[in-house]
RODO-2510 file (C-alpha; in nm, 4 decimals, decimal comma):
residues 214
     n   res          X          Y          Z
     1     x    10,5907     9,6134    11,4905
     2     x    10,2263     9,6576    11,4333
     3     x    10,2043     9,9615    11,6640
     4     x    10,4870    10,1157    11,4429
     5     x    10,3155    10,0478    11,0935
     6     x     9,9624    10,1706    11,2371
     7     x    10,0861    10,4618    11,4421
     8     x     9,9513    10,7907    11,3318
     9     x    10,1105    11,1206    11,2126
    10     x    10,0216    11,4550    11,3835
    11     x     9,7672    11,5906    11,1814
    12     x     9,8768    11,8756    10,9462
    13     x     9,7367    12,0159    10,6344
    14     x    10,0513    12,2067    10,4442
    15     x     9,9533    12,1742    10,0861
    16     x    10,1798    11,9081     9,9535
    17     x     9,9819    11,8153     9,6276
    18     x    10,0339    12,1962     9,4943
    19     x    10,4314    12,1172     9,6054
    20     x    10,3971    11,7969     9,4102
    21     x    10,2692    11,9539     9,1296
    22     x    10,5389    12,2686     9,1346
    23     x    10,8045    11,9761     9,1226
    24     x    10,6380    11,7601     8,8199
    25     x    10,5991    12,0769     8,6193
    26     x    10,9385    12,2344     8,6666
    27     x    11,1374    11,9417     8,5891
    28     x    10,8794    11,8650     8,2604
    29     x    10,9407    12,2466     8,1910
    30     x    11,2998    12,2416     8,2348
    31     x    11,3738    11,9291     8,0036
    32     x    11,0958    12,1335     7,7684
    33     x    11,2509    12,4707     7,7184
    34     x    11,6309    12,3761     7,7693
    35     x    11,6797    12,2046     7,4410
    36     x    11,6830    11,7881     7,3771
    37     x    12,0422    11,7454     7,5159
    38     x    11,8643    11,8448     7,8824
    39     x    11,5623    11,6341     7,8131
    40     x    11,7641    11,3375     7,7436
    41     x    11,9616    11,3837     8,0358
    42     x    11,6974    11,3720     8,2419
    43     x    11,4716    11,1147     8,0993
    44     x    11,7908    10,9052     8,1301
    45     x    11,8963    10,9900     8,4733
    46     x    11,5183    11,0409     8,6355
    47     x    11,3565    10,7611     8,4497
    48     x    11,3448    10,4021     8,5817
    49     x    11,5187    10,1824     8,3147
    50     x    11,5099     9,8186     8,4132
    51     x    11,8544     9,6901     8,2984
    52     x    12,0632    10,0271     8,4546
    53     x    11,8798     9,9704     8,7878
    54     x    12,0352     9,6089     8,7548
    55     x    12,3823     9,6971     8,6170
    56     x    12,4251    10,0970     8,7856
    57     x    12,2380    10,0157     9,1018
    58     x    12,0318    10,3958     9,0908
    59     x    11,7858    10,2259     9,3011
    60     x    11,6194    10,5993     9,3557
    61     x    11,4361    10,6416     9,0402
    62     x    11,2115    10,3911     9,2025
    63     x    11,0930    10,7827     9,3197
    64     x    11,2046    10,9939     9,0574
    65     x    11,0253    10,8228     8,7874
    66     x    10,7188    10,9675     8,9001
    67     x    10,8110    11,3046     8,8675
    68     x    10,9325    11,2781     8,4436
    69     x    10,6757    11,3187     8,1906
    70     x    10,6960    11,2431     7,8116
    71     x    10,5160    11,5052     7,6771
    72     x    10,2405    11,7250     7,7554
    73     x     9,9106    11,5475     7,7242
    74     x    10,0898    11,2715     7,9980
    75     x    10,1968    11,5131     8,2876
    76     x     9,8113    11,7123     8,1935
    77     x     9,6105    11,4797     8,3098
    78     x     9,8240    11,3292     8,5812
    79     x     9,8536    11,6811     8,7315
    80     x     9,5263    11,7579     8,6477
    81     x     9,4318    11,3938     8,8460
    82     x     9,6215    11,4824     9,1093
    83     x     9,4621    11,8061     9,1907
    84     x     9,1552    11,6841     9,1321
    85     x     9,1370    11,3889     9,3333
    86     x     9,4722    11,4455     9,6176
    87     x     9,3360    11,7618     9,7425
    88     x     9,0455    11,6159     9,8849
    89     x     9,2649    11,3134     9,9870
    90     x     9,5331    11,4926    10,1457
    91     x     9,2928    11,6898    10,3542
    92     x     9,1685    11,3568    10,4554
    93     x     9,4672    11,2031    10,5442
    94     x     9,7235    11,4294    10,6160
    95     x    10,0000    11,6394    10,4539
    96     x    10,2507    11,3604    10,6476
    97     x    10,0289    11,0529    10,5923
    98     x     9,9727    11,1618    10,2384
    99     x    10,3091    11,2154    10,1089
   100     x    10,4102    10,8613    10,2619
   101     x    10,0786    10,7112    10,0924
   102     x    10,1605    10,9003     9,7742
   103     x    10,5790    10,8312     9,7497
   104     x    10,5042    10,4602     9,8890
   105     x    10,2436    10,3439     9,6425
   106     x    10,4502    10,4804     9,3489
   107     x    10,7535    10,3329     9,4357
   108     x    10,6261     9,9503     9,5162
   109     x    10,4421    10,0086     9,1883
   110     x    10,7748    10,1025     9,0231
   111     x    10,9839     9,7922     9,1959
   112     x    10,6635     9,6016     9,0627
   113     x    10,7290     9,7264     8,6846
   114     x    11,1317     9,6791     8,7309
   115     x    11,0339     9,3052     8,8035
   116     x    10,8252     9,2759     8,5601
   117     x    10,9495     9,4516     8,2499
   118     x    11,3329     9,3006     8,3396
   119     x    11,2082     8,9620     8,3534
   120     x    10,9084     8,9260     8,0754
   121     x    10,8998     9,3022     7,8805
   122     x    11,1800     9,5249     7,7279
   123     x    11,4370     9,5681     8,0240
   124     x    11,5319     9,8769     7,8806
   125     x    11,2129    10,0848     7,8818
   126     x    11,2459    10,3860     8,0035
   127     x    10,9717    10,4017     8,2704
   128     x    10,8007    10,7745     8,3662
   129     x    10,5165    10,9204     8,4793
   130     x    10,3225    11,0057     8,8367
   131     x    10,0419    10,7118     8,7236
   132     x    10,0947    10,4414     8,9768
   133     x    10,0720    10,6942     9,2371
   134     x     9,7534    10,8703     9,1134
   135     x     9,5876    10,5006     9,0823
   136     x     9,6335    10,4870     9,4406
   137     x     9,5308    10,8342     9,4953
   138     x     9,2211    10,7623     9,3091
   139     x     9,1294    10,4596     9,5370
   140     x     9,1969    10,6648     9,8504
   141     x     8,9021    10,9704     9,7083
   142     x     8,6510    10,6456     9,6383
   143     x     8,7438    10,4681     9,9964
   144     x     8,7163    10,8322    10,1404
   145     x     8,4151    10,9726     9,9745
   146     x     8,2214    10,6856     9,8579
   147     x     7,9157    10,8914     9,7455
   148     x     8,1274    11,1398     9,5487
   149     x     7,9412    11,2091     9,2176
   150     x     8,2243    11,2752     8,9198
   151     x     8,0824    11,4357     8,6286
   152     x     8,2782    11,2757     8,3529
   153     x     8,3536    11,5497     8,0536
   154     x     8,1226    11,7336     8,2585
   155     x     7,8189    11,5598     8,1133
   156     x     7,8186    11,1978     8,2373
   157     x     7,8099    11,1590     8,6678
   158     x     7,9607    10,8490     8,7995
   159     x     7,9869    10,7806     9,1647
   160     x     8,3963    10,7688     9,2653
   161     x     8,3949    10,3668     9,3310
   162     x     8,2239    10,3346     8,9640
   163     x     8,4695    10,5721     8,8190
   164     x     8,8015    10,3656     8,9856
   165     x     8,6277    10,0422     8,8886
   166     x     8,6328    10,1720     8,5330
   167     x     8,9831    10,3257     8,5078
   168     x     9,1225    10,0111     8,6498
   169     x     8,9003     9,7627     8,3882
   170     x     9,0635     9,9753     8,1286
   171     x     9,4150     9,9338     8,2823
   172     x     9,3836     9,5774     8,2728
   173     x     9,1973     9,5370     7,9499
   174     x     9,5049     9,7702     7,8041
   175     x     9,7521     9,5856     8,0014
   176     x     9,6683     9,2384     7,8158
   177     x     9,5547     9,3737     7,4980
   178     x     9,8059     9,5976     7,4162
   179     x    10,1454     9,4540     7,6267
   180     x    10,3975     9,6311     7,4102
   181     x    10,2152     9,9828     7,3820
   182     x    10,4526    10,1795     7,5411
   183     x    10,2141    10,2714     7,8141
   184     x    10,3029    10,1075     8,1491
   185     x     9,9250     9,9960     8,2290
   186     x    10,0427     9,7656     8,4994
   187     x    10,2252    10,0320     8,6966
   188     x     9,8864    10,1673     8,7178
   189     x     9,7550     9,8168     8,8092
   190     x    10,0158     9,7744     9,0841
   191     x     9,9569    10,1519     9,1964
   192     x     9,5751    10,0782     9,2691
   193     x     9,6757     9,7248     9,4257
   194     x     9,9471     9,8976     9,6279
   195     x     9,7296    10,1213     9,7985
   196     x     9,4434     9,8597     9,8265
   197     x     9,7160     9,7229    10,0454
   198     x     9,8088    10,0137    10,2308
   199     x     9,4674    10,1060    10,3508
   200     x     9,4516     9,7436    10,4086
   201     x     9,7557     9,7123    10,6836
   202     x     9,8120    10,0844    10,7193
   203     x     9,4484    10,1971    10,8493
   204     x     9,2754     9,8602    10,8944
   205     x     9,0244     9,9563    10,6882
   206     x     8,8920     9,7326    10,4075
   207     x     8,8043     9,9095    10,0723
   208     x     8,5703     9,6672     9,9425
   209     x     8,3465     9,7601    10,2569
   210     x     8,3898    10,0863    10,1708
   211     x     8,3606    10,1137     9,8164
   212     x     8,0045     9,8732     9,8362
   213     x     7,8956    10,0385    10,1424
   214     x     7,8663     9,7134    10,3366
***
């Protein structure tokens, strides 16, 4: 079993972030310029709603709810993340190993948020957005490129670990100030802790080594 989890994909690099981001922006487009009866349709048939995964057992928006947006400023600057930071990843890892890393981590951070919000939050949420992923995505650039220098606004340079330490303080900060925003801060929680995990079992590599350079 442990050769299985740990074996290794043939290397290929085919540009599945770009195909990522084609997909996220045609579906936000099409529920955008098709009128509100097509947006609803999809918000309600892509999203991940807590009660209908319990009572219409659509178990795969556990995927699909990373590929619907609410608006414009949300599927920005997870695209923008995503190009930003999965390039360099995917290079790294993979097309194969990436897309695995990339659908896996957003869907246990999904089936993490169905628990949750069905047993303690509003079970019927309507959960969206490519964030879980992209926390993991964000871990793998740090683990990867440790001495990465991010110029924040373009101004203010933060090395990659400093930057994911900061993004995830604000997650959970959010997450327990601000339960009932309507942001799902501990999809992006379980997205970073997801792929912690993944590197963890996946590559045997530890990111704590990694990310202090010990």
């Amino acid at each position: 079993m442990n050769k299985i989890i740990k074996k290794p994909f043939r290397y290929s690099y085919d540009g599945i972030v770009y195909w990522l981001i084609g997909i996220n922006i045609l579906v936000f487009a099409a529920g955008a310029l098709l009128g509100r009866d097509v947006w609803n349709t999809l918000a309600y048939q892509l999203s991940m709603i807590p009660a209908r995964i319990i009572r219409d057992k659509n178990i795969w928006t556990f995927i699909t709810y990373m590929f619907m947006h609410g608006n414009f400023t949300h599927i920005l600057f997870n695209m923008l993340g995503l190009f930003i930071f999965g390039l360099h990843v995917e290079r790294q890892m993979g097309s194969k190993e990436f897309l695995l890393f990339y659908l896996l981590t957003g869907a246990l951070a999904g089936v993490f948020s169905f628990v949750y919000y069905y047993l303690f939050g509003n079970p019927v949420v309507f959960l969206m957005g490519a964030s879980g992923a992209l926390y993991a995505v964000m871990l793998a650039y740090a683990v990867f490129f440790p001495d990465s220098i991010i110029y924040i606004w373009g101004i203010l340079p933060l090395r990659a670990p400093i930057l994911v330490l900061v993004y995830t303080l604000i997650a959970l900060f959010s997450s327990i100030r601000m339960p009932n925003s309507g942001v799902a801060h501990l999809t992006h929680l379980a997205g970073f802790a997801f792929g912690w995990i993944y590197f963890s079992i996946r590559f045997g590599i530890s990111p704590w080594r990694r990310l202090t350079r010990r």
